[in-house]
C-alpha positions as CSV (number, residue, x, y, z in Angstrom):
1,X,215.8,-98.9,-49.2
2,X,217.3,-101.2,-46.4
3,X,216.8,-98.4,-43.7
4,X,214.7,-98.9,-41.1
5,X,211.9,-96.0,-40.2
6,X,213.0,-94.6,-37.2
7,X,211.1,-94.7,-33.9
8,X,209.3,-92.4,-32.6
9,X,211.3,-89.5,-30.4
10,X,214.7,-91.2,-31.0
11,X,217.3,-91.0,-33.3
12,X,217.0,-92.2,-37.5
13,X,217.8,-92.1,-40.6
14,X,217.4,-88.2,-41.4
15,X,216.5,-87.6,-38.1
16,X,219.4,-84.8,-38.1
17,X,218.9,-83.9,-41.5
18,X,217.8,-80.3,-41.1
19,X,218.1,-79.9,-37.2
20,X,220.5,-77.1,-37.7
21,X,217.2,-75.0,-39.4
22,X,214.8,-75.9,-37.3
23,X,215.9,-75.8,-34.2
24,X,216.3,-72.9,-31.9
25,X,219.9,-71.3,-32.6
26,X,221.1,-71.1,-29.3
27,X,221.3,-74.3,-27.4
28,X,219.5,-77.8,-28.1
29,X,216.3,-79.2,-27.9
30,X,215.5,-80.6,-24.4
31,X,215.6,-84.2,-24.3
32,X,212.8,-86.7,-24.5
33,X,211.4,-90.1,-24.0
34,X,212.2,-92.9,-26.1
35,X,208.6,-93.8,-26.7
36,X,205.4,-92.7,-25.7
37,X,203.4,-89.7,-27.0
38,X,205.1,-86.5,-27.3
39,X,202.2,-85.1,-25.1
40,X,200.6,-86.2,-22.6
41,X,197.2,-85.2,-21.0
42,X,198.6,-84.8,-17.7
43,X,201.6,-82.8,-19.4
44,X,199.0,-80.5,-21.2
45,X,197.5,-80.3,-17.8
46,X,200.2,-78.8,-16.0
47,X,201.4,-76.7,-18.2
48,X,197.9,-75.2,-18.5
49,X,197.8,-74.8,-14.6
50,X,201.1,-73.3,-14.7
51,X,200.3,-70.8,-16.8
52,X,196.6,-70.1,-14.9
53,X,199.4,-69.3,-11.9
54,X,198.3,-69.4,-8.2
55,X,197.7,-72.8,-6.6
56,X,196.5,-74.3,-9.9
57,X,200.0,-76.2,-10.7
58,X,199.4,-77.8,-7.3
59,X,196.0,-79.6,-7.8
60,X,195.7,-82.6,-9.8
61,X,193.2,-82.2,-12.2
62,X,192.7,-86.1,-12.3
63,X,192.6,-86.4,-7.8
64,X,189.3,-86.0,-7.3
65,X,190.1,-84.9,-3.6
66,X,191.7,-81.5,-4.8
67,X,188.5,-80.3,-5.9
68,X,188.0,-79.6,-1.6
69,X,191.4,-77.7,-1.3
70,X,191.5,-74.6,0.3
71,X,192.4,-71.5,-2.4
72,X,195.6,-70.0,-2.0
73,X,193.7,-66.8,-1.8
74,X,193.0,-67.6,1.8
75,X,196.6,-68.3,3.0
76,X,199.3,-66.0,3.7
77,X,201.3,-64.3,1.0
78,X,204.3,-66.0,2.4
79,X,202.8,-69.4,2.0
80,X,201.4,-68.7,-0.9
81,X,204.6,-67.6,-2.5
82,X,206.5,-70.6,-1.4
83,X,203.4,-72.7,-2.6
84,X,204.7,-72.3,-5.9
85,X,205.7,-74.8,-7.6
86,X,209.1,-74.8,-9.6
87,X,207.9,-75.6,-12.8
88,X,206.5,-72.2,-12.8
89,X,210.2,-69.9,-11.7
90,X,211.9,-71.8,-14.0
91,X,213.2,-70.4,-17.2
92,X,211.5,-70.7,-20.3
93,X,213.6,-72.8,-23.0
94,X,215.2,-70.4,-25.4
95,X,213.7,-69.5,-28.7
96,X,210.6,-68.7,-26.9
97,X,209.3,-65.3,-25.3
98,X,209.4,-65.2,-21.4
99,X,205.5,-65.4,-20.7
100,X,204.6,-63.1,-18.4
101,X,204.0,-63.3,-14.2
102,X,200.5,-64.9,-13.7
103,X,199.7,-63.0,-10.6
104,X,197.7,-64.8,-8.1
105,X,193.7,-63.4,-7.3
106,X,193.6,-60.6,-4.6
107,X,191.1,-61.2,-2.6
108,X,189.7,-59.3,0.5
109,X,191.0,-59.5,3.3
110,X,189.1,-61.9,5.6
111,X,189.3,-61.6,9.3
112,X,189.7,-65.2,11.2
113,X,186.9,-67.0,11.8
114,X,186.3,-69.4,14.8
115,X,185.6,-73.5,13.9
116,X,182.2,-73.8,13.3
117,X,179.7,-73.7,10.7
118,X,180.7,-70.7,8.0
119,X,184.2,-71.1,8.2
120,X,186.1,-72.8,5.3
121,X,187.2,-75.5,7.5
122,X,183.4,-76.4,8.1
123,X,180.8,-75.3,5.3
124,X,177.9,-73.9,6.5
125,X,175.0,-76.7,6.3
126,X,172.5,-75.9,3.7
127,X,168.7,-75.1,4.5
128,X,166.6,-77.8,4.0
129,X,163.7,-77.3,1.9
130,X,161.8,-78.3,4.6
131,X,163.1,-75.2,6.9
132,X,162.9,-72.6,3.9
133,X,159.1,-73.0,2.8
134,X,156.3,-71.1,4.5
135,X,153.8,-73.1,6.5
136,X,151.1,-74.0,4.1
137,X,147.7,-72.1,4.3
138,X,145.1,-73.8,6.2
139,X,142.6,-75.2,4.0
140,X,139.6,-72.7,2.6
141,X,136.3,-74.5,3.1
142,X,134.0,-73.9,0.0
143,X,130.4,-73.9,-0.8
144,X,128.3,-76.6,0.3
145,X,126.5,-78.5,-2.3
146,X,123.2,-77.0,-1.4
147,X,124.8,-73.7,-1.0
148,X,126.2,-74.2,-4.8
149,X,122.6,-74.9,-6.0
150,X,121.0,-71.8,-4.3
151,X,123.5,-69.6,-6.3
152,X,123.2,-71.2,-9.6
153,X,119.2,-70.9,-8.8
154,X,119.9,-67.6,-8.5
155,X,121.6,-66.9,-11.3
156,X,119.2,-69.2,-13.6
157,X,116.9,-66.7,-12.5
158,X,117.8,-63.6,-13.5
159,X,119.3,-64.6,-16.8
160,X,121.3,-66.6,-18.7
161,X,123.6,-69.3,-17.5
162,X,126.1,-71.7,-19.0
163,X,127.2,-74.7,-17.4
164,X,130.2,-76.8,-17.3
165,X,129.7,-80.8,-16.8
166,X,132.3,-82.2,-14.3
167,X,133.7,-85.3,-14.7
168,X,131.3,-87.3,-11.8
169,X,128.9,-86.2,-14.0
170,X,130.1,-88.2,-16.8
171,X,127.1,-90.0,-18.8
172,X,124.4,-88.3,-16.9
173,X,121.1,-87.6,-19.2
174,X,120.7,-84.3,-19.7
175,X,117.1,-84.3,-17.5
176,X,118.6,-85.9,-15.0
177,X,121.2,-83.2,-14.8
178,X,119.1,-80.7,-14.8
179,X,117.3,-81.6,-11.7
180,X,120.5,-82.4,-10.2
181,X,121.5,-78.6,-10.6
182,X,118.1,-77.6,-9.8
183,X,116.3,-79.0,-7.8
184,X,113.2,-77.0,-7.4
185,X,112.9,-77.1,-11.5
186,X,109.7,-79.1,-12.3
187,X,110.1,-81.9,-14.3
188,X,107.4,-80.8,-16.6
189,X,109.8,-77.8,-17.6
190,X,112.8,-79.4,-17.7
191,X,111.1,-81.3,-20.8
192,X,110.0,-78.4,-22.0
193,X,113.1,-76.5,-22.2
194,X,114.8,-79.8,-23.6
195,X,112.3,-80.0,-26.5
196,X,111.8,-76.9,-27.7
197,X,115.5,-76.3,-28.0
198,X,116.2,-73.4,-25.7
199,X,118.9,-75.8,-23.9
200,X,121.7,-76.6,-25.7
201,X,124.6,-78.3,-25.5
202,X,128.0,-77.1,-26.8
203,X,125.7,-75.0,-28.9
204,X,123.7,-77.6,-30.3
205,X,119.6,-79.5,-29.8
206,X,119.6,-82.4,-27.7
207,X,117.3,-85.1,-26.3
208,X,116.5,-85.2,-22.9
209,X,117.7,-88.9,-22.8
210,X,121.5,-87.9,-24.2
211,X,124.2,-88.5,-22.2
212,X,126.8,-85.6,-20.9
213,X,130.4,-85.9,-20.9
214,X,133.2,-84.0,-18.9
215,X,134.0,-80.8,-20.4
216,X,130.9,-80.5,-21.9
217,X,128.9,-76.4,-21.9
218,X,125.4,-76.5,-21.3
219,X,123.2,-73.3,-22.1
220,X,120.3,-72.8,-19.9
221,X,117.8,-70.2,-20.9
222,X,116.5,-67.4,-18.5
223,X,113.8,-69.4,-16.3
224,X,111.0,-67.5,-13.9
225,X,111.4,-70.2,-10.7
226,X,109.8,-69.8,-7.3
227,X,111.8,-68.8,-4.7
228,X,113.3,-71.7,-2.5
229,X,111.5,-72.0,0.4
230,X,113.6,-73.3,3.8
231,X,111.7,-76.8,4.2
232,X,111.2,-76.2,7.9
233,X,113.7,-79.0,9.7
234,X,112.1,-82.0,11.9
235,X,114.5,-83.3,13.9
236,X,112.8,-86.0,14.8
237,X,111.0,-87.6,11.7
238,X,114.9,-87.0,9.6
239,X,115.9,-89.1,12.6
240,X,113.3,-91.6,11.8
241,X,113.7,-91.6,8.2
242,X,117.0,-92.4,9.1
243,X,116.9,-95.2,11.2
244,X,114.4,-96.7,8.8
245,X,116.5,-96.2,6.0
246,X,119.7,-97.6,8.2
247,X,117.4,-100.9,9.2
248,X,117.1,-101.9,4.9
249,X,120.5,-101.8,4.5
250,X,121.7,-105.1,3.0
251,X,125.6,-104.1,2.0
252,X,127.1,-100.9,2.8
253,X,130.7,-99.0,2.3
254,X,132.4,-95.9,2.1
255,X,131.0,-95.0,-1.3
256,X,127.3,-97.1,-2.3
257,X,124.7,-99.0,-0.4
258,X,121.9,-101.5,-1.4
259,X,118.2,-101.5,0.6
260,X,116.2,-104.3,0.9
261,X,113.0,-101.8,-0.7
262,X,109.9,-102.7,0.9
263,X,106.8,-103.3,-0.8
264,X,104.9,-100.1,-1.6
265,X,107.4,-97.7,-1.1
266,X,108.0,-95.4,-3.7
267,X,111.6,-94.6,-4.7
268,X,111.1,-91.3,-6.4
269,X,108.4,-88.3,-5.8
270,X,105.5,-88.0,-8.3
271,X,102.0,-86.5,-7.6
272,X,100.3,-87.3,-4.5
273,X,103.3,-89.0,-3.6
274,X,104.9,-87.5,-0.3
275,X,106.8,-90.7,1.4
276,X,109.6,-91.9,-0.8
277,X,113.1,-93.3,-0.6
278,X,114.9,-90.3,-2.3
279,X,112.6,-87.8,-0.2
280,X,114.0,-89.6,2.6
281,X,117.7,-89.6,1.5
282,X,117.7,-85.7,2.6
283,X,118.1,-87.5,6.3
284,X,121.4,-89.3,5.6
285,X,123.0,-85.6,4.0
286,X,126.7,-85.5,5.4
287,X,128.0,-81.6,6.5
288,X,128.9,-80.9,3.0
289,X,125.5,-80.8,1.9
290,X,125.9,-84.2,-0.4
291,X,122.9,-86.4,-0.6
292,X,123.3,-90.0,-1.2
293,X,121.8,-90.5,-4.6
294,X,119.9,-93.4,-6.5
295,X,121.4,-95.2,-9.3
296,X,118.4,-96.9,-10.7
297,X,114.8,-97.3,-10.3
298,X,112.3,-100.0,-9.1
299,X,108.6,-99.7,-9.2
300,X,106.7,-98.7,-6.1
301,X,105.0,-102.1,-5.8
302,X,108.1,-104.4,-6.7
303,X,110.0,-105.0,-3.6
304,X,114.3,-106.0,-3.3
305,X,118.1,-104.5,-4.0
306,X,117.9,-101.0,-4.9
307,X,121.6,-99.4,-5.5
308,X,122.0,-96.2,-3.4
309,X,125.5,-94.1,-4.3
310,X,127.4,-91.9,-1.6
311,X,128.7,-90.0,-3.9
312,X,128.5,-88.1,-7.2
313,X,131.4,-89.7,-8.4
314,X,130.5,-93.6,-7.8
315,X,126.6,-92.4,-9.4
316,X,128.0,-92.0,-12.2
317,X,130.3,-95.1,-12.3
318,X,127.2,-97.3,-11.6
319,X,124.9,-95.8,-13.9
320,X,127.9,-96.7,-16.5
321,X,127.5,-99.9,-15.1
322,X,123.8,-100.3,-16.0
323,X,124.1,-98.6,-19.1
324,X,126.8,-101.2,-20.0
325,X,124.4,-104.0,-19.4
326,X,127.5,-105.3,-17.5
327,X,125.3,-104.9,-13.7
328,X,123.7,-108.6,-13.7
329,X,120.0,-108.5,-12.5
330,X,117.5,-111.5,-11.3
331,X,114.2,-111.5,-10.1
332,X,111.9,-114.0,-8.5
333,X,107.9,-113.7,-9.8
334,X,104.8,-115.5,-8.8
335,X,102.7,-115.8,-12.4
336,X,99.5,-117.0,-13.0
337,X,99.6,-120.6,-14.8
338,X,103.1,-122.6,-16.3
339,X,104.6,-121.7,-18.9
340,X,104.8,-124.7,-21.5
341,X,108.7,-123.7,-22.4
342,X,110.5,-123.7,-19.3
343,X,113.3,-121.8,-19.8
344,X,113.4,-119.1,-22.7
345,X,113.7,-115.9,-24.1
346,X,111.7,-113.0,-24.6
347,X,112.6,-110.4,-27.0
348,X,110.0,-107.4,-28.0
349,X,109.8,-103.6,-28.6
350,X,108.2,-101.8,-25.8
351,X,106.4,-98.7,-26.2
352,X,103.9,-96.2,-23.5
353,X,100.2,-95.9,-24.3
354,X,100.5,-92.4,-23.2
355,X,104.0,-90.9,-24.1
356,X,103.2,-88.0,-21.8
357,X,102.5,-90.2,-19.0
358,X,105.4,-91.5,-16.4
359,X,103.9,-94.5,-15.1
360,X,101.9,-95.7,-18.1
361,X,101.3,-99.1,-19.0
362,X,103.7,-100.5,-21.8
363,X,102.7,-102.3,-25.0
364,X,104.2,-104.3,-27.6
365,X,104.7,-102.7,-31.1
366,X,106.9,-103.2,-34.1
367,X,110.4,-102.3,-35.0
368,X,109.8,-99.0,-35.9
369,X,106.6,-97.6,-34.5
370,X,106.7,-93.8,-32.5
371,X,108.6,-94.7,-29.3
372,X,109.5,-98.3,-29.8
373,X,112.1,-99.9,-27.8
374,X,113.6,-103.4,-27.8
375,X,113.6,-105.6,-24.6
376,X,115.2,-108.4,-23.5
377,X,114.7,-110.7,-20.8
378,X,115.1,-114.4,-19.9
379,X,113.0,-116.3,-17.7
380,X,113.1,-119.9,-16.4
381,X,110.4,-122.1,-13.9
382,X,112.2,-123.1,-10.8
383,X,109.2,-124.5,-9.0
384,X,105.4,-124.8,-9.8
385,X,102.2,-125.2,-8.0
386,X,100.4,-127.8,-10.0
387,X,98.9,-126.1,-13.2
388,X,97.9,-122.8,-11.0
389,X,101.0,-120.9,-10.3
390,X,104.6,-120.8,-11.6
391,X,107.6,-119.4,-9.4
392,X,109.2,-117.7,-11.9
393,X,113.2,-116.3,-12.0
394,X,113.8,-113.6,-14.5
395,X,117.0,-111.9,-16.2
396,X,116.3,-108.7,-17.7
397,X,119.1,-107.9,-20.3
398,X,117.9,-104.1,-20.9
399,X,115.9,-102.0,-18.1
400,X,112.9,-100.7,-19.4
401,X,110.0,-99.3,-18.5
402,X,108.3,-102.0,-16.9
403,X,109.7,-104.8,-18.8
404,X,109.1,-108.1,-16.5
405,X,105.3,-107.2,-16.2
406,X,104.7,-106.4,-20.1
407,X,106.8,-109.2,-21.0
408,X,105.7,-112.0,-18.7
409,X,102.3,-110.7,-20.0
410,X,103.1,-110.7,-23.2
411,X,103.4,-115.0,-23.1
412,X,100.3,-115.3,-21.3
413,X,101.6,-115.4,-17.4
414,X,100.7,-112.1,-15.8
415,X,102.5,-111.6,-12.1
416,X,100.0,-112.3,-9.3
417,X,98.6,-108.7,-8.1
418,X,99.4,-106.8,-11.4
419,X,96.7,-104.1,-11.3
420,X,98.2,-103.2,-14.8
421,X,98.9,-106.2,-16.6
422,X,97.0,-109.2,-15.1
423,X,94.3,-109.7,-17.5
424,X,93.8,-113.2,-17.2
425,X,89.6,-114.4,-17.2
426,X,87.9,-116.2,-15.0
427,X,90.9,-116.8,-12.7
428,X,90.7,-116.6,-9.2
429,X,93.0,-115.8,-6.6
430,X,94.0,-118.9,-4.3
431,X,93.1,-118.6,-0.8
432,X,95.7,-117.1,1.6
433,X,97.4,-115.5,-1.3
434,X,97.3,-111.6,-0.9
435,X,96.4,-109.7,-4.5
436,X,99.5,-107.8,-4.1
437,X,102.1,-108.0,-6.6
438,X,104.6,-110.6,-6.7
439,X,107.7,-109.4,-7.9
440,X,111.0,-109.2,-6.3
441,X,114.5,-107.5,-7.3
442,X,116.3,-111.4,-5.3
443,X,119.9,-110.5,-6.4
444,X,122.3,-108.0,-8.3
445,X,126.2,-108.9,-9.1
446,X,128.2,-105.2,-9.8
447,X,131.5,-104.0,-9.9
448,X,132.2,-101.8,-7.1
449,X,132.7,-97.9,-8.3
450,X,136.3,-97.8,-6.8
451,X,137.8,-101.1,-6.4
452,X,135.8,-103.1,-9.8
453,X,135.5,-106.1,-7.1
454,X,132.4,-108.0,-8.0
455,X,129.6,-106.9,-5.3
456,X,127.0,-109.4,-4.9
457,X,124.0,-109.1,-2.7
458,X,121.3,-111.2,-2.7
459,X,117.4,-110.0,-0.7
460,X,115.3,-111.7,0.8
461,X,111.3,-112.4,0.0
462,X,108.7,-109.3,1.1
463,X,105.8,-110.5,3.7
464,X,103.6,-111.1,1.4
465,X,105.4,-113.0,-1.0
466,X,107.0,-115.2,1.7
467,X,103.4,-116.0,3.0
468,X,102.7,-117.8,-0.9
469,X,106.1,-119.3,-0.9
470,X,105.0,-121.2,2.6
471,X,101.8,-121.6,1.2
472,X,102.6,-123.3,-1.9
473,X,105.5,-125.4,-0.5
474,X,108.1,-123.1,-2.2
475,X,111.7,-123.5,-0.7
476,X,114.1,-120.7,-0.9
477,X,117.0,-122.7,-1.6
478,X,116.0,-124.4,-4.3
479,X,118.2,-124.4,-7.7
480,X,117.8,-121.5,-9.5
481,X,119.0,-122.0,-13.8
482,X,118.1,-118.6,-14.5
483,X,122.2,-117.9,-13.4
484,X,123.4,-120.3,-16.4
485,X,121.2,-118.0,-18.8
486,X,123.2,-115.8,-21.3
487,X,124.4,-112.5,-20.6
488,X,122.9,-111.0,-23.6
């Protein structure tokens, strides 16, 4: 073959063969483009909008501005029959049948409108959802915290109760909770209830040291408790309490607070004990009813930082802080002779004499034995007093019961005015040194419960401690090592 294939649209070899058949019989095809596509999208287009009828064959489907024409609905019928285009009146090529009329959409007829908004010519503006929604409700005010406890009292009362543990109560011990919820719940019972199994927790025992966590369901059996009694209100000693509590203050924010606790104040109730820091916490309540509560514990006779939390919420997150071990702790101690190792480490188990007993001394015991606990602190001797007295800085790791006293103790230098632990024989107390225990809480480093920033607060040195320090010749500023000991 030396033809050439024919082009596309024009004439070629057998490029006639057979026109006669299939071509219409009357007439010829209509003539066409050289090249290009036999069809074209914009074609296809306006044939389809031709047939659709009305104004359709006028708007481009490619110009995006024809989407904002006016329908043909809305002008006259003469205008809208001479809006026709001619591609629609003319004939249909022959062979095919005549399509019929498209008829343009009736539509009502609309009376004119003036210019302004609803007309066509300017679209009414759409409502904001600003302008649409309802004013919101003012804001209900619930149940005060106290008012919350007096109904769960209440309730406890008369039957059983299950409780839900909320997520500022995340890691709280179970006794602790419970006298949270309750306040007028003895202690005594709480342990009780705990032991013998009547409480449970998402249906199972527990120990009254276990830890809660959010979500948690907490079974309380029916209890017989007194009747709350309205504590009758003095003005005047809450205002005292208050501006006592206001002159410890060493740091204080939006959400915690750390006293300077003086010596012989005890932080938490216990019997025969009526003045103490939490007893006067009730004086800084706000008008929701929320006490500011206590993160951690110091004994009545040790003096220094003690953690106070605003709120529920940043309790919890410093309690997770001391449970973590990640709250850094020093303390400054007057003991009774040098120790021969000046800096070191004390690691024991630590158990009560009396496991029924609060306050009761601690011991060292085995690995193993009923109760036993493991301890660690570090200690080092900043300054010394001849062979008489040692100024002693220590860094508990854990927080026992009493830890500093057993342990320091434990290798042979008691603190100065232990009535516990000093057991030393035949020593006497210098002269001009009070027999009051030497033991301050000097500094704590913690993350702050909202921010994580590092909070560090250092106190200063009780009367009767500062009265030895000038005694002996002690300066405050001197280096302390204890803060290059390890972490754990």
């Amino acid at each position: 073959m030396t033809g050439r294939p024919p082009q596309r649209g024009g004439a070629g070899k057998g490029a006639g063969r057979g026109a006669g058949n299939r071509g219409p019989r009357h007439g010829a095809w209509p003539e066409r483009a050289g090249t290009g596509p036999r069809t074209t999208a914009l074609d296809a287009a306006r044939r389809a909008a031709s047939n659709r009828g009305g104004d359709a064959a006028e708007r481009s489907p490619w110009d995006a501005a024809s989407d904002g024409a006016k329908p043909a609905a809305a002008l006259p019928k003469s205008a809208a029959a001479s809006s026709q285009p001619a591609a629609a009146s003319s004939k249909p090529p022959s062979g095919f049948a005549k399509p019929a009329p498209a008829q343009p959409r009736a539509f009502a007829p609309r009376p004119p409108a003036k210019a302004g908004p609803g007309t066509f010519a300017d679209p009414a503006p759409r409502r904001s959802a600003d302008a649409t929604r309802r004013p919101a409700a003012p804001p209900v005010e619930g149940p005060t915290r106290r008012e919350q406890r007096a109904a769960a009292s209440a309730t406890l009362a008369s039957g059983v109760q299950t409780l839900t543990v909320e997520a500022d109560e995340d890691g709280m011990r179970i006794d602790r909770f419970l006298t949270t919820r309750f306040p007028q719940l003895p202690f005594t019972r709480v342990q009780t209830i705990v032991r013998k199994g009547e409480l449970r927790v998402d249906g199972k025992r527990v120990k009254p040291n276990d830890r809660l966590a959010p979500g948690m369901s907490v079974r309380i059996p029916p209890l017989k408790l007194d009747q709350p009694t309205e504590r009758p209100r003095n003005p005047a000693r809450e205002a005292d309490d208050a501006e006592f509590l206001r002159s410890l203050i060493l740091y204080e924010d939006a959400d915690m607070m750390i006293l300077n606790k003086p010596f012989g104040l005890a932080v938490q109730g216990g019997s025969g004990t009526v003045r103490h820091v939490d007893g006067m916490l009730e004086a800084l309540t706000d008008k929701h009813g929320q006490k500011p509560r206590l993160v951690h514990r110091l004994d009545k006779d040790t003096a220094g930082c003690l953690i106070v939390a605003k709120t529920r919420l940043a309790a919890a997150t410093l309690a997770k802080s001391f449970r973590s071990r990640s709250a850094r702790k020093i303390y400054w101690a007057l003991a009774a002779g040098v120790p021969r190792t000046r800096q070191g480490r004390v690691s024991t188990y630590l158990a009560k004499d009396e496991p029924t007993d609060a306050d009761a001394r601690m011991k060292v015991v085995k690995h193993g034995d009923d109760g036993a606990t493991h301890a660690l602190t570090y200690y080092a001797v900043v300054d010394q007093a001849a062979q008489k007295l040692a100024w002693l800085s220590l860094k508990p790791v854990t927080g026992r019961t009493h830890q500093l006293r057993a342990h320091a103790a434990h290798i042979g230098h008691p603190i100065v005015g232990d009535p516990k632990y000093f057991d030393v024989e035949n020593w006497e107390l210098p002269g001009g040194i009070q027999n009051r225990l030497h033991l301050l809480a000097r500094r704590i480093v913690i993350s702050h419960p909202r921010t994580g920033v590092p909070i560090d607060v250092s106190a200063p040195l009780p009367p009767h401690m500062a009265q030895s320090w000038n005694l002996l010749g002690f300066e405050t500023g001197h280096y302390d090592p204890i803060v290059e000991a390890p972490e754990s």
